[in-house]
C-alpha positions, 0 to 999 in steps of 0.5 A: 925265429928272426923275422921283419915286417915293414912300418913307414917304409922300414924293416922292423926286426923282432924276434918270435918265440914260443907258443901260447900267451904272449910276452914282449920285450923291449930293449933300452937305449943303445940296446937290441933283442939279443939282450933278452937272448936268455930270458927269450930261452927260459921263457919261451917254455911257457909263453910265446915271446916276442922281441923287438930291435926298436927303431935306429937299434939292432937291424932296426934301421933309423927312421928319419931324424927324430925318434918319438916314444909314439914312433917306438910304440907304433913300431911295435903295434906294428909288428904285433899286428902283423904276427896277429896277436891281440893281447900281451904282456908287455915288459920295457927296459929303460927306453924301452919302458918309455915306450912301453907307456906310450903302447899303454896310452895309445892302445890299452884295449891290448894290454894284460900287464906292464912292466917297468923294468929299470924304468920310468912314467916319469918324463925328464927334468930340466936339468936331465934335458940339459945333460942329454943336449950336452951329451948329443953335442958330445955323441956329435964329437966323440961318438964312439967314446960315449959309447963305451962310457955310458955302457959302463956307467949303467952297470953298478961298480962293484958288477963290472968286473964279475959281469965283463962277457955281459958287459962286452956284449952290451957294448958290441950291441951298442956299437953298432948304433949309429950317430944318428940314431943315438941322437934320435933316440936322446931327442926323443928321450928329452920330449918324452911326456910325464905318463904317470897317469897311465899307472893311476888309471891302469886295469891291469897289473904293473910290476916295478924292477928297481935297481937300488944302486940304478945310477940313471933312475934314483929308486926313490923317484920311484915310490910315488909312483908305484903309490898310484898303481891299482895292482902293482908288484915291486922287485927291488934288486938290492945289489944292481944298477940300471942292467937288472936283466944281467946284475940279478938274472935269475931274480928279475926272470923269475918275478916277470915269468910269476907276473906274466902267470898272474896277468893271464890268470886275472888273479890280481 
């Protein structure tokens, strides 16, 4: 069911699935809820699932000029205020991983797992800063073709010609993500914190979804981190890229339906 609650004089829209113990999912960059559209479906058997159009995506309008990981997780506290549920699994795709971290750091206390999925604690190098300041100045010429581009670039090269209906969907998505709030998003992505921290100091479970051939995460960057958790779980997906949720579907669906079970079940 498609419902909206108000955050700073905004209509925040999410998706609210399911009963019982809940799981929320949050969409990457240029992404929306309909990208969980099938995991929502298989998942919403067993838990209650909620899914979330961030700020400047889906029907999701922008809210002002600058889109900070803290604006995105206090977007989503609000909605899960609202549907008043207290604890959740929660589950980030790339940006939406970014933000995810950030919920963890501002509100622990509602916490029963995390997912880093095709994502990072890490913030950005100086050289990733350079290249989002090179891209916002192109996003500000040729709008329209870096979308499709990007789109592209985040599928691993031999899955772009099995995956095109999924493709052409995740660029219809993206399409409709305006110029502003493509750079909100790229400005808020650039000044994002290191938030490694959060994973070393986490009471909880936190399960890595790892695409070896992720050509925007290197899965190297990703060992040390994984090093510092109390209780993680790793899927490595041999054959994807930055797109686990439709280069390995059933693979990456399974293993956050068993983490979830394992949260709930405080069998760690």
């Amino acid at each position: 069911m498609i419902k909206k609650t108000e955050f700073k004089k905004t209509k925040i829209n999410f998706s609210d699935t399911g009963k019982g113990r809940v799981i929320v999912l949050l969409h990457g960059f240029l992404g929306s809820h309909e990208v969980w559209t099938d995991f929502t479906k298989q998942l919403s058997k067993k838990f209650r699932v909620i899914s979330i159009d961030l700020p400047g995506h889906g029907k999701t309008p922008s809210i002002g000029y600058y889109h900070s990981m803290e604006l995105l997780a206090q977007s989503v506290k609000a909605v899960l205020d609202k549907v008043g549920v207290r604890r959740y699994v929660l589950a980030g795709h790339s940006m939406g991983g970014y933000a995810a971290l950030t919920f963890a750091e501002l509100y622990p206390e509602n916490i029963s797992g995390l997912c880093l999925f095709n994502s990072t604690s890490l913030a950005d190098s100086e050289e990733k800063k350079k290249e989002r300041e090179r891209v916002i100045r192109l996003v500000k010429k040729e709008h329209k073709y870096y979308v499709n581009e990007i789109v592209t670039s985040l599928f691993a090269p031999e899955n772009i010609s099995k995956l095109t209906k999924q493709l052409d969907l995740v660029k219809q998505i993206a399409s409709t993500v305006s110029k502003q709030s493509i750079i909100n998003s790229l400005e808020g992505m650039k000044e994002r914190k290191n938030r490694e921290l959060i994973l070393k100091f986490a009471e909880y479970p936190i399960l890595f979804i790892i695409g070896k051939k992720d050509g925007v995460i290197n899965y190297e960057t990703m060992y040390p981190q994984i090093g510092v958790c109390k209780y993680p779980s790793v899927v490595m997906l041999e054959d994807a890229g930055h797109m686990g949720f439709y280069e390995a579907p059933t693979e990456t669906m399974k293993a956050l339906e068993a983490f979830a079970l394992r949260c709930y079940r405080k069998k760690y």
